[in-house]
C-alpha positions in Angstrom: 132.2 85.6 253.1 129.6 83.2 252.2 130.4 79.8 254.2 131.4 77.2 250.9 131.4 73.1 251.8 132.3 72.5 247.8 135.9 71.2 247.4 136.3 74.0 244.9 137.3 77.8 245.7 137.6 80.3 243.1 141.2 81.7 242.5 142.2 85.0 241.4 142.2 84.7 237.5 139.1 83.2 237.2 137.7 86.0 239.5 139.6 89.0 238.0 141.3 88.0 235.1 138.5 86.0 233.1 136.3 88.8 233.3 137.9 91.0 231.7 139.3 89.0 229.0 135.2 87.9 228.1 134.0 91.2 228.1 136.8 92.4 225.2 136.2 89.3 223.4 132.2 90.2 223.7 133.0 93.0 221.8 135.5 91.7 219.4 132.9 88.8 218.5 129.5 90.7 218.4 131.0 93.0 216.3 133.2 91.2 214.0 130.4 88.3 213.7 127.4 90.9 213.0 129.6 92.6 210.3 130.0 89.3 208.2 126.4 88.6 208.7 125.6 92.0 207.1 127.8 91.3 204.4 126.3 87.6 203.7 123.1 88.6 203.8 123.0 92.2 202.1 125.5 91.9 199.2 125.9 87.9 198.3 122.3 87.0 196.6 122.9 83.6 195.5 124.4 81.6 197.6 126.1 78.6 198.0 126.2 75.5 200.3 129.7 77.2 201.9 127.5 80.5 202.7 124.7 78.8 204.7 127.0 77.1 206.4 129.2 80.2 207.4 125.9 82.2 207.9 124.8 79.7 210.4 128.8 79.5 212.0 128.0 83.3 212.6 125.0 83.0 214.2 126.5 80.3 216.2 129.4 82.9 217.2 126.9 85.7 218.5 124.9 82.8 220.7 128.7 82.2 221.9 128.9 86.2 222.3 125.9 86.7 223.9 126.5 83.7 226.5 130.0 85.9 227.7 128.0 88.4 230.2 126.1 86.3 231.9 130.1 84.4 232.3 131.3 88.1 233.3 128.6 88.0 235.9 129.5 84.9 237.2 133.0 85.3 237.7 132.5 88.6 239.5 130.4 87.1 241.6 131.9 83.6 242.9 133.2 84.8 245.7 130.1 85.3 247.2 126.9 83.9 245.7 125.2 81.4 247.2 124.7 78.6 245.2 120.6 78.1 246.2 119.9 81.4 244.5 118.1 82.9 241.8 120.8 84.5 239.9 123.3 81.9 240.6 120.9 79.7 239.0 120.3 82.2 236.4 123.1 83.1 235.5 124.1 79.4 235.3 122.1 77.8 233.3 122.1 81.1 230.5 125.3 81.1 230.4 125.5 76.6 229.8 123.0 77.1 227.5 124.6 79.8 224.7 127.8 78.3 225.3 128.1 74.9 225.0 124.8 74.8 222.4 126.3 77.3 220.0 129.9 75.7 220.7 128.6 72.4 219.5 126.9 73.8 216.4 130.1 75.4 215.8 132.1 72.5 215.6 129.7 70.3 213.5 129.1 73.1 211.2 132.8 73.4 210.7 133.1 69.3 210.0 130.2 70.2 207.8 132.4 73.2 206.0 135.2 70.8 205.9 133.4 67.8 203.8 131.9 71.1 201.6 135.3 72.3 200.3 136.2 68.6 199.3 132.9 68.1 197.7 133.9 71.4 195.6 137.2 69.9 194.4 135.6 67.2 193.3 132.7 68.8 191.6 135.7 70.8 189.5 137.5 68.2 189.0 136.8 66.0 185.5 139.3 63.3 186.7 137.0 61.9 188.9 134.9 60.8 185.9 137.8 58.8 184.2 139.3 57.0 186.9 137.7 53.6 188.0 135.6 54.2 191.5 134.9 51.5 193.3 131.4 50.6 194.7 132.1 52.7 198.2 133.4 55.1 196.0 130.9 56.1 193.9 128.6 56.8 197.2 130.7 58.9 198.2 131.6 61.3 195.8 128.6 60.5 193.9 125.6 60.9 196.5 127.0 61.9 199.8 129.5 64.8 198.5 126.7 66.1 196.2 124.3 66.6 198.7 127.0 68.9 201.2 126.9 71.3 198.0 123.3 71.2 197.7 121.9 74.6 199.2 118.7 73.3 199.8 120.3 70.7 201.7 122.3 72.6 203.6 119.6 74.4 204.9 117.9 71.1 206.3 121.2 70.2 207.5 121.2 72.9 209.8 117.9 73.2 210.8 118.2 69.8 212.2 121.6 70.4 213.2 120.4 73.5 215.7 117.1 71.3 217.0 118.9 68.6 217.2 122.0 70.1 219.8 119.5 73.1 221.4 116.5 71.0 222.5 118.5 68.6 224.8 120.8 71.3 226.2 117.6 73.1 227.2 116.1 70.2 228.8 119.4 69.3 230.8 120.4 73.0 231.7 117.4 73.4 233.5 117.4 70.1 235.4 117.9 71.2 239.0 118.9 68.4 241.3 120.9 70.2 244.1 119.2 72.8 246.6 122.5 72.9 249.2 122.2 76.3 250.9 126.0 75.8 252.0 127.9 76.2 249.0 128.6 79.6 247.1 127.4 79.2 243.6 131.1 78.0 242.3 131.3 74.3 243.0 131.4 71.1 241.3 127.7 70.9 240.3 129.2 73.8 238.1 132.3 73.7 237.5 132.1 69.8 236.7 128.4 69.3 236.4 125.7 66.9 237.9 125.3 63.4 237.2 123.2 63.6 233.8 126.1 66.8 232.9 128.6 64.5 233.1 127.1 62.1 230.8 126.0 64.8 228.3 129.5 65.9 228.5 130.9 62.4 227.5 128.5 62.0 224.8 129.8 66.1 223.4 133.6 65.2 224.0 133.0 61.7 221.9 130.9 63.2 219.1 133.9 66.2 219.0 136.8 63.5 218.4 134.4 61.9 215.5 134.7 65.0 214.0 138.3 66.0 214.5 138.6 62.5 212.7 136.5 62.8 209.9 137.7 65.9 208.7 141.1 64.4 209.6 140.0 61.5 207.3 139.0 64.1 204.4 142.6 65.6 204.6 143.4 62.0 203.9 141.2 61.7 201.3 142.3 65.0 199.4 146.0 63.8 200.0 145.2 60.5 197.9 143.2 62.1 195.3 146.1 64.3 195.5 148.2 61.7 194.5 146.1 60.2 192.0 145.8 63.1 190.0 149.3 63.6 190.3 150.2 59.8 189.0 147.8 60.4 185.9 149.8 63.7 185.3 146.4 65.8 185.6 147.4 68.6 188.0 148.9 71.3 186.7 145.9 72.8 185.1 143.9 73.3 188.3 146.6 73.7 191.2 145.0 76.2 192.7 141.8 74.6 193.5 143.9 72.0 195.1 146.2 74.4 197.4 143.1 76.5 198.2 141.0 73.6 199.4 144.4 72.2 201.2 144.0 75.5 202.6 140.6 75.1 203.7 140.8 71.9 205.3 144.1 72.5 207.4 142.5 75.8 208.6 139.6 74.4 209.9 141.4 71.2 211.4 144.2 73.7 213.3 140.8 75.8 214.7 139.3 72.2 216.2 143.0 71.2 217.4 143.9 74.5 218.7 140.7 75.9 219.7 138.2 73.1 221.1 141.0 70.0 221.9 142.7 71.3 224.7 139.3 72.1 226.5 138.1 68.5 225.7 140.7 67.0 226.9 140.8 69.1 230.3 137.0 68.0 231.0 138.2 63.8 230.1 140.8 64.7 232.9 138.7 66.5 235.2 135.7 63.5 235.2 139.4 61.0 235.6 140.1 63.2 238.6 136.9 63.4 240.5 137.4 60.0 241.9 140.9 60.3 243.7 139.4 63.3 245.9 142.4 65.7 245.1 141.6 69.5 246.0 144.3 71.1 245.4 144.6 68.9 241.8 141.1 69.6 241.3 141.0 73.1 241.7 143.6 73.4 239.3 142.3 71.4 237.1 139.1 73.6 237.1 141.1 76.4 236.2 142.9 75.3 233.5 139.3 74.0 232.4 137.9 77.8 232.7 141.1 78.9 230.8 140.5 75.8 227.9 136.7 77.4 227.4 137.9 80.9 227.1 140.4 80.0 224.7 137.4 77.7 222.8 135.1 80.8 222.6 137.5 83.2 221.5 137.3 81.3 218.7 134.1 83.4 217.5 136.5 86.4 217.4 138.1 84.8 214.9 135.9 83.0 212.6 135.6 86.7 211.0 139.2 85.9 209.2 138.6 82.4 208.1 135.7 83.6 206.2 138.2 85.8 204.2 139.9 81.9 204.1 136.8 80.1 202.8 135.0 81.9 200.7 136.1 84.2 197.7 132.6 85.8 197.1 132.8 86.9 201.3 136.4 88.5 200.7 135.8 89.8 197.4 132.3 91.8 198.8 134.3 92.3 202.4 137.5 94.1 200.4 135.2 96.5 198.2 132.5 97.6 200.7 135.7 98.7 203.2 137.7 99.8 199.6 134.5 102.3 199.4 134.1 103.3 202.6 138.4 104.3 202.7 137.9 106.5 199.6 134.5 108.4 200.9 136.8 109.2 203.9 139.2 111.5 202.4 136.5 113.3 200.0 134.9 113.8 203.4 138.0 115.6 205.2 138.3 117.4 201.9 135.4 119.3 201.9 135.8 122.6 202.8 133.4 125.1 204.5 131.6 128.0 202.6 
């Protein structure tokens, strides 16, 4: 056993357990994610605003997938790997860089979907056009909206959104401060992160709660344009735009709540906890961490649903190339030899 002066030791679950748990979800997600890219790309020509932004969600969800081996690797290997090595380093920085680059795409693209499906109701909504808008107002719905539904826009969008997150995750992930040839490659360089990891971290974790609140604050929105609609007697007509975009928005907000919160706030606790020198505290803390990031990433298994959720054109494709390939099955079996 490799001699380890890090507070931290690696327990059981993340050595055994977190392992196998990635490498099914690798499959699930690689799979599932590579299927829906087939069927944006193949079978839905024109496309909308929601569809680049759901193509790159899915390309987002395979950088996730393809970060999980080199996570496999790791965990196998904690018990033992120095921390001064190649592959620890390797396997390391790989694995930072997928994960927490694609994660953050993930969750601006999905603020991103979010402000999409209320620009939609608004575009199909005539009210907008009698009732009075204030100055603030007419900015909104009239210039920023407009542009979230522009396809050439949401290219641009996320273009810059991908340079923007992936060149300083590179730069940072292969900053190497730390040459300590007594420590196994699981310790809090790692598992907590250097000096400039802890500020990148803060900086992540703050921009995250922005957008938990904004699309919090388009829920609000929709809820009072709900209301307006609904004190000018206007809503019957178009209901279902409404409940499907309600729809929308609360599936989205219950995938950054469920998903990505609680692995936010174990890495605020964790940078709390550092100070007061706790092992044991620590090293559960950690855990619960490693336990908050698998639950974040499994995520990408299933972002394969909410498309169904978000887009009709996605189902409606999805349900008949599966409808087809069910009926050629049986004709198949049915054939009969000469």
């Amino acid at each position: 056993m490799w001699n380890n002066s890090s507070c931290l030791h690696p327990r059981k679950f993340s050595a055994i357990g977190l392992p196998i748990i990635y490498s099914i979800m690798f499959v699930v997600s690689v799979s599932g994610n590579l299927v829906c890219l087939w069927i944006f790309t193949k079978f839905i020509s024109r496309k909308t605003s929601t569809h680049i932004y759901l193509i790159n969600l899915a390309i987002s969800n395979v950088l996730v997938s393809a970060g999980m081996p080199f996570q496999v690797a790791y965990y196998l290997k904690v018990q033992y790997m120095p921390y001064n090595s190649t592959e620890c380093r390797f396997l390391t920085q790989a694995g930072t860089l997928l994960t927490y680059s694609s994660m953050c795409v993930s969750i601006t693209l999905l603020c991103w979907i979010a402000i999409s499906r209320y620009a939609t109701l608004v575009k199909h909504d005539d009210m907008m056009q009698s009732v009075k808008q204030t100055p603030y107002e007419k900015i909104l719905f009239g210039k920023f909206l407009k542009s979230f539904r522009n396809p050439i826009f949401a290219r641009y969008l996320c273009i810059g959104v991908w340079i923007a997150i992936a060149c300083p995750n590179v730069c940072l992930a292969t900053i190497n401060t730390d040459n300590a040839s007594n420590k196994l490659c699981f310790n809090e360089e790692v598992e907590i992160g250097k000096a400039h990891m802890v500020i990148s971290s803060r900086v992540q974790v703050a921009f995250f709660f922005l957008f938990v609140l904004t699309v919090i604050l388009f829920y609000c929105f929709f809820i009072h344009y709900l209301k307006t609609l609904q004190a000018n007697s206007c809503i019957d007509g178009k209901f279902l735009i409404y409940r499907k975009v309600k729809k929308n928005i609360v599936v989205i907000m219950a995938l950054l709540l469920i998903c990505f919160a609680p692995y936010h706030f174990a890495k605020l606790f964790i940078y709390e906890l550092v100070s007061f020198k706790n092992c044991q505290l620590l090293n559960i803390s950690v855990e619960m961490k490693n336990i908050f990031l698998c639950l974040a990433e499994f995520r990408s298994c299933c972002d394969p649903i909410m498309y169904l959720c978000l887009d009709d054109t996605f189902k409606r494709n999805f349900q008949t190339l599966f409808k087809k390939k069910a009926e050629a099955q049986p004709q198949a079996t049915n054939i009969t030899p000469f």
